[in-house]
C-alpha positions as MATLAB code, in Angstrom:
seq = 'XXXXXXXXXXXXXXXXXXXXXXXXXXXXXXXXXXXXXXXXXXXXXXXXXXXXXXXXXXXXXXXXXXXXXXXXXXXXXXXXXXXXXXXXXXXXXXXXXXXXXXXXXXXXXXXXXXXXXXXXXXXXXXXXXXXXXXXXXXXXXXXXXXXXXXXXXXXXXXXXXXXXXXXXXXXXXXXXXXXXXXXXXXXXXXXXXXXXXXXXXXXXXXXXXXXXXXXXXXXXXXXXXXXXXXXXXXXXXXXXXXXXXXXXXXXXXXXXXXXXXXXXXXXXXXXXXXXXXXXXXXXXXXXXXXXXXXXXXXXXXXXXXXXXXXXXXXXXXXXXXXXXXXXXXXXXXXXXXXXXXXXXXXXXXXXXXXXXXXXXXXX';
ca = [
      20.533   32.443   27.362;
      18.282   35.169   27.415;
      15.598   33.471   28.721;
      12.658   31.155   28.018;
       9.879   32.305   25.349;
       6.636   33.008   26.444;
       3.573   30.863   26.025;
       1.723   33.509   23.706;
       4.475   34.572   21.645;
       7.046   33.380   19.251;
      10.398   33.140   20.199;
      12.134   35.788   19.599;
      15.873   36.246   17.805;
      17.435   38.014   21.681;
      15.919   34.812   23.312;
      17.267   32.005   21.685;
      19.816   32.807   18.378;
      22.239   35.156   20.016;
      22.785   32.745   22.499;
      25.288   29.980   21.953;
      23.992   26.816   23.047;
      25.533   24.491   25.906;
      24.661   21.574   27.715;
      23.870   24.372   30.127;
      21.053   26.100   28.375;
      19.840   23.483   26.115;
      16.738   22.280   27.938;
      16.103   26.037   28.153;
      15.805   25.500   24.298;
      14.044   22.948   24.240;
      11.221   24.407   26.666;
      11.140   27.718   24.358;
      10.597   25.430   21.104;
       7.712   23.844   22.420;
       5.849   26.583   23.093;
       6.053   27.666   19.706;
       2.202   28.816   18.493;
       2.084   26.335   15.229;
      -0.900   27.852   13.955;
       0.644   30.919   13.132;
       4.831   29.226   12.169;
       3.338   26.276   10.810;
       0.237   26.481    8.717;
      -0.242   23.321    7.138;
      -1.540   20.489    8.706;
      -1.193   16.787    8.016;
      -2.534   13.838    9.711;
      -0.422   10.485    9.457;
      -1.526    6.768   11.076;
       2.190    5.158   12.216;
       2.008    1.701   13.443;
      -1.733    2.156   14.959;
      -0.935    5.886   16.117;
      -2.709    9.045   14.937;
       0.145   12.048   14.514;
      -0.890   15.851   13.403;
       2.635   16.956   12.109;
       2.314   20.587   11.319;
       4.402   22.171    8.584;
       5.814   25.974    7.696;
       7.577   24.940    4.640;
       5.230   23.273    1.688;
       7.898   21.271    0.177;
       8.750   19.446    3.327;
       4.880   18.887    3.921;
       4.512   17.541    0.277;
       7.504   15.417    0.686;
       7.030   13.920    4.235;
       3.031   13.108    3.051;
       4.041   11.459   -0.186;
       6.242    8.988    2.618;
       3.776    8.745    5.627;
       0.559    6.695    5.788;
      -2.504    9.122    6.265;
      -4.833    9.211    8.143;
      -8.703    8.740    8.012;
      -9.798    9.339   11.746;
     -10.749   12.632   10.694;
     -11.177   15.334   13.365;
     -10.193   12.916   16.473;
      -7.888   14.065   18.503;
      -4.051   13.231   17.712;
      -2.164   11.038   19.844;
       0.775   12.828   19.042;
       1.508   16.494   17.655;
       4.596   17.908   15.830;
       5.914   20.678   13.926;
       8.381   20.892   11.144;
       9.634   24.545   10.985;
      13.099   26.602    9.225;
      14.360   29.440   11.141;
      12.549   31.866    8.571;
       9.095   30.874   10.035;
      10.114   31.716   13.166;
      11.446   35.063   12.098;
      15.025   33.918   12.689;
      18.220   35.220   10.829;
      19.616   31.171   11.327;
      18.721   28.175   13.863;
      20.623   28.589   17.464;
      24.273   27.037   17.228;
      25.573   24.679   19.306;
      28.769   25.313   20.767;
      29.513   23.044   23.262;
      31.535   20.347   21.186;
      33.269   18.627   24.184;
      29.947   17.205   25.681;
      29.621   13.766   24.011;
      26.097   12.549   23.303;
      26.266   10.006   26.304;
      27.328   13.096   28.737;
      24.681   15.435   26.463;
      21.598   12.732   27.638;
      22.923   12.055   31.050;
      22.999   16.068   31.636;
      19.401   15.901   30.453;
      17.826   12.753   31.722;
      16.088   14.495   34.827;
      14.411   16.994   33.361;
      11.862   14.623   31.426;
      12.455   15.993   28.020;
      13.807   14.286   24.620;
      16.346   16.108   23.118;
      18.903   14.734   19.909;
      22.330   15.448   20.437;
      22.908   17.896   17.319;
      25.540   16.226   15.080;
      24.506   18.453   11.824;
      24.711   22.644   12.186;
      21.102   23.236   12.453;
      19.107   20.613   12.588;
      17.516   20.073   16.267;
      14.808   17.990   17.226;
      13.288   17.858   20.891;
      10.409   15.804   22.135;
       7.635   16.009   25.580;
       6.594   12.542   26.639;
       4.620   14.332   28.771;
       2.279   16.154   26.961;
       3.179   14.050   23.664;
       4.257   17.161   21.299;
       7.681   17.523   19.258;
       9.283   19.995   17.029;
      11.796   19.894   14.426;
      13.721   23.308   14.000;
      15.957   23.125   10.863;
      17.930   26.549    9.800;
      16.424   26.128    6.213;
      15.862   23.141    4.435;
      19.237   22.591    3.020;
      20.145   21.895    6.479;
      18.195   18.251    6.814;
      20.669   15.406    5.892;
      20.323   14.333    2.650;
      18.271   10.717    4.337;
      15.948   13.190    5.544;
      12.817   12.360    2.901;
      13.620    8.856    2.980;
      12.726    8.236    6.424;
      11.307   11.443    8.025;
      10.579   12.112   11.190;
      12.734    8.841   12.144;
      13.934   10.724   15.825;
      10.548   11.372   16.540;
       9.299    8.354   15.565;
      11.846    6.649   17.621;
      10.433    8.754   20.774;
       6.661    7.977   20.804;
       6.855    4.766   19.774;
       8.868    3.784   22.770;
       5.643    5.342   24.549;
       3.619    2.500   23.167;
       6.081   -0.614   23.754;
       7.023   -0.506   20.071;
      10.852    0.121   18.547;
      11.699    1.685   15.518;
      13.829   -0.513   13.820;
      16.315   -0.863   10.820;
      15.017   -4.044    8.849;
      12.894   -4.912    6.328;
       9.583   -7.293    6.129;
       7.863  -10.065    4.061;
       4.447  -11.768    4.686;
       1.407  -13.264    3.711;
      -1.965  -13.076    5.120;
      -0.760  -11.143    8.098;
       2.380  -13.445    8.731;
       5.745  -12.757    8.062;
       9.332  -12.732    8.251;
      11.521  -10.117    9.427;
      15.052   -9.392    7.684;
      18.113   -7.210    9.121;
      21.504   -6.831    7.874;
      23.927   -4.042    7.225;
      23.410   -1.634    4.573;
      24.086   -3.201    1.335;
      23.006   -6.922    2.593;
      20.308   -7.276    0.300;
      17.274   -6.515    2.543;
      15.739   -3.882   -0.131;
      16.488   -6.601   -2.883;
      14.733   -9.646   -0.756;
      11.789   -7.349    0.283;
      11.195   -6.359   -3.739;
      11.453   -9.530   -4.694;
       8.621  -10.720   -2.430;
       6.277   -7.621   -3.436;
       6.884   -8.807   -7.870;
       5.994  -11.895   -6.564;
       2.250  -11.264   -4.874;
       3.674  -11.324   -1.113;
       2.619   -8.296    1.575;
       5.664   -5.962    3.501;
       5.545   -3.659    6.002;
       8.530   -1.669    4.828;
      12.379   -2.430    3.102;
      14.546   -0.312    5.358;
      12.541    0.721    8.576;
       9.542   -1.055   10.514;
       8.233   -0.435   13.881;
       8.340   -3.635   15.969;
       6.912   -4.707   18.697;
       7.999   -7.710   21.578;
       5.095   -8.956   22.893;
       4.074  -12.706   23.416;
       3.667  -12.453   19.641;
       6.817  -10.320   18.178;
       4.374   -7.582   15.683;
       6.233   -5.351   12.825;
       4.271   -2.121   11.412;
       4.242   -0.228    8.804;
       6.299    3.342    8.878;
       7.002    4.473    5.476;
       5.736    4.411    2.065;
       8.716    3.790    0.301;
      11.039    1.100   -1.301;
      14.865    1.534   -2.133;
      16.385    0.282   -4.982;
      19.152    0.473   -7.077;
      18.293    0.448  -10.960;
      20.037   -2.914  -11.501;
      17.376   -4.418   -8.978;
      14.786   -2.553  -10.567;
      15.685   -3.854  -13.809;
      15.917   -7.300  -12.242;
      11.891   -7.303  -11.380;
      10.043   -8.015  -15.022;
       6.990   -5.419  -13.730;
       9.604   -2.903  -13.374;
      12.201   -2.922  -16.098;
      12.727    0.238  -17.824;
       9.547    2.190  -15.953;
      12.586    4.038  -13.855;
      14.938    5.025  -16.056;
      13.617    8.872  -15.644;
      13.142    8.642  -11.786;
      16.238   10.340   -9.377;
      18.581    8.684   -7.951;
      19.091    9.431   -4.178;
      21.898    9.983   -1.548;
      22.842    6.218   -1.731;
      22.617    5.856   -5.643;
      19.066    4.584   -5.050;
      15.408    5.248   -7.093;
      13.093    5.782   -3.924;
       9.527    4.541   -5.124;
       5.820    3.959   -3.607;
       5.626    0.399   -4.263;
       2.040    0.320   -4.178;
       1.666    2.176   -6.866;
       3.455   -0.987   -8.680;
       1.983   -3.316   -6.912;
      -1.476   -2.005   -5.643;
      -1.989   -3.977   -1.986;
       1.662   -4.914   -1.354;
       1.827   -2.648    2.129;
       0.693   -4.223    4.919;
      -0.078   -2.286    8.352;
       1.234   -5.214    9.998;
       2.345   -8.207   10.265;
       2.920  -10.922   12.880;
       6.540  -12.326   12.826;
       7.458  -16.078   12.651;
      11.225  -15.841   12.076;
      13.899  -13.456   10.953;
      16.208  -13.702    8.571;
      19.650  -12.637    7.646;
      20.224  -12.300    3.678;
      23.506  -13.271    2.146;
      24.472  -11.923   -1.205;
      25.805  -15.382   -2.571;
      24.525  -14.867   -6.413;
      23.533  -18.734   -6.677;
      21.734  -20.331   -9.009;
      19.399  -21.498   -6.399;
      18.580  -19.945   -3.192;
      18.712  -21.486    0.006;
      17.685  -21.413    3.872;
      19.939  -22.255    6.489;
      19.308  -22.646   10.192;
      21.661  -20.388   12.179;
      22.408  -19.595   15.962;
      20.601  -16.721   17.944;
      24.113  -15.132   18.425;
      24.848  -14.607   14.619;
      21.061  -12.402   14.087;
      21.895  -10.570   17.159;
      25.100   -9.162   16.147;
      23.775   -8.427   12.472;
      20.798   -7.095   14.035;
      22.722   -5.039   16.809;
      25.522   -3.735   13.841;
      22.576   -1.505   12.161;
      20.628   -0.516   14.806;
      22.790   -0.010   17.823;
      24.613    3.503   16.487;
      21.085    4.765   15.453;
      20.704    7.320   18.024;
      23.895    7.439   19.800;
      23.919    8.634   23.222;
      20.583    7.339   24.321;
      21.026    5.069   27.303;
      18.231    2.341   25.865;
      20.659    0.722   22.861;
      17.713   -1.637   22.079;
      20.214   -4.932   23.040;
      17.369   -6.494   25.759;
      14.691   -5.216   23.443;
      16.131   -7.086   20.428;
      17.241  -10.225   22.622;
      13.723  -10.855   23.381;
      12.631  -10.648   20.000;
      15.413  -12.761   19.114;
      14.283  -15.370   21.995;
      11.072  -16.416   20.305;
      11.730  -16.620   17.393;
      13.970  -19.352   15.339;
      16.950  -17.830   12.415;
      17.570  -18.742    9.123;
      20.035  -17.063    6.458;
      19.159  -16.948    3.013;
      21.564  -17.115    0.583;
      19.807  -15.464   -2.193;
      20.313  -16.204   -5.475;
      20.666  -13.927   -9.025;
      17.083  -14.415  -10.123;
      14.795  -12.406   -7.691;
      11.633  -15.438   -8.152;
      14.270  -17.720   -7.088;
      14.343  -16.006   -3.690;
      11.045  -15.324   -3.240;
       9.940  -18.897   -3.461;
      12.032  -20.323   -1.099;
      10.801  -17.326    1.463;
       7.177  -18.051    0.875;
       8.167  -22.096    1.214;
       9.617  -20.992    4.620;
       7.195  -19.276    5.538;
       4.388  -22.080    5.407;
       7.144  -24.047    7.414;
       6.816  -21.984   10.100;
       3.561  -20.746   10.419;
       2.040  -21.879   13.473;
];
């Protein structure tokens, strides 16, 4: 590699793009991208509050700024300081031909960490062509380089910034983690499963019915002496049979996109004004079973059963890393008592027989 950029200056095309990146050269990389002067590649500022924490994400591409704000909580702290900063930039606002290449295919993503770990700095493994993303615990700043924006998965807008996100939150004792919520009056229930298990379904079903989530598909949680989940995302999944299952939402998506998974990706509060909540204490997770009864119903099951559900769709989340999340989620798991629910066709059905548990096992 040609060498690092300097502090004053952007990178420049001899520094970085010529050069073919290795496990050799990457933290090199890494260094250069976070010196990048935002003001002048990334122009539009927004502030977002995630799970208690103020982030300034900066932006050089308006779409992605739209997008990622119509998805992230703002923020009202106004001109406080951030406790995180991060920029979202393409190639082209770096006056790049194309993002830098990775060519060193034989490093796995455990050996790609491991090569890293001493040098203090958080770096994905790059699975897609142009897409990188590198992190500074240190000084608490991040930047997403993308070669243009058909290079972010096609997931991207449904949960952006979820690498990131994973990073700093681990700074504050909190997990980002694939499940969904359900609550009342700041207590709730938290619900993992595969894709496809019916935690989107169960969540919506709650919201039509007057109950509080802090997110279908991703929640930051937190194991302290009372397990905490937190809002991430403003957004709810659905597929339009679901949608056309909830009275207060049959027919009003017809027109709406479908996305990546076959899914209408919605705000629910603009449905159901209220229905996000920050946060929400937990009192007992749940694993949904798509059993199509007539009546639902909640079973007792072992602490072995949740963990491996839990574990199947969030242990391959960021693969390399050394932390999988298994003693993380065991503790979590330790306090709290499991149930499946096997849900039935009629989404009230379901919800009723949550909110019944959920007086059960309110402290």
């Amino acid at each position: 590699m040609a060498g690092a950029a300097r502090a004053d200056t952007l990178i420049t095309t001899d520094d970085i793009v010529a050069a073919s990146q290795t496990r050799d050269t990457i933290a090199d990389l890494a260094r250069s991208l976070l010196k990048i002067d935002s003001a002048t590649a990334a122009p539009i500022e927004h502030r977002f509050r995630v799970a208690g924490l103020d982030l300034s994400v900066r932006f050089g591409d308006p779409v992605i700024a739209a997008g990622y704000a119509s998805r992230l909580p703002p923020s009202n702290t106004g001109g406080a300081e951030a406790d995180h900063r991060l920029i979202v930039v393409h190639a082209a606002n770096l006056n790049w031909p194309s993002a830098p290449v990775w060519k060193d295919k034989r490093c796995s993503a455990r050996q790609f960490h491991a090569a890293l770990a001493a040098g203090g700095l958080k770096i994905a493994y790059p699975f897609l062509d142009g897409l990188w993303h590198v992190y500074d615990p240190l000084t608490r700043k991040g930047v997403q380089l993308s070669g243009s924006r058909a290079d972010l998965p096609p997931w991207d807008f449904g949960a952006p910034l979820r690498q990131h996100l994973h990073w700093l939150l681990a700074q504050h004792g909190l997990r980002l983690t694939h499940a969904a919520t359900l609550g009342r009056d700041g207590r709730g229930v938290l619900i993992v499963g595969d894709g496809g298990a019916g935690k989107s379904a169960t969540a919506l079903s709650g919201i039509a019915a007057g109950m509080t989530s802090c997110g279908d598909d991703y929640v930051a949680l937190g194991a302290g002496t009372q397990p905490m989940a937190h809002l991430l995302f403003r957004i709810l999944k659905q597929d339009r049979a679901g949608l056309s299952r909830i009275p207060a939402l049959n027919g009003r998506m017809d027109n709406l996109p479908l996305n990546w998974q076959g899914k209408v990706e919605i705000d629910p509060e603009a449905f159901f004004p209220g229905c996000l909540a920050e946060r929400l204490a937990i009192d007992a997770v749940l694993l949904p079973c798509i059993a199509r009864r007539e009546t639902a119903r909640i079973v007792p099951i072992g602490r072995g059963e949740i963990m491996r559900a839990m574990m199947r769709s969030n242990l391959y989340q960021f693969p390399g890393e050394d932390d999988d999340g298994l003693a993380f989620f065991a503790r979590i798991l330790a306090q709290l008592p499991s149930f499946r629910v096997d849900l039935a066709v009629d989404p009230a059905e379901n919800s009723k027989v949550i909110d019944k548990l959920l007086q059960d096992v309110r402290p």
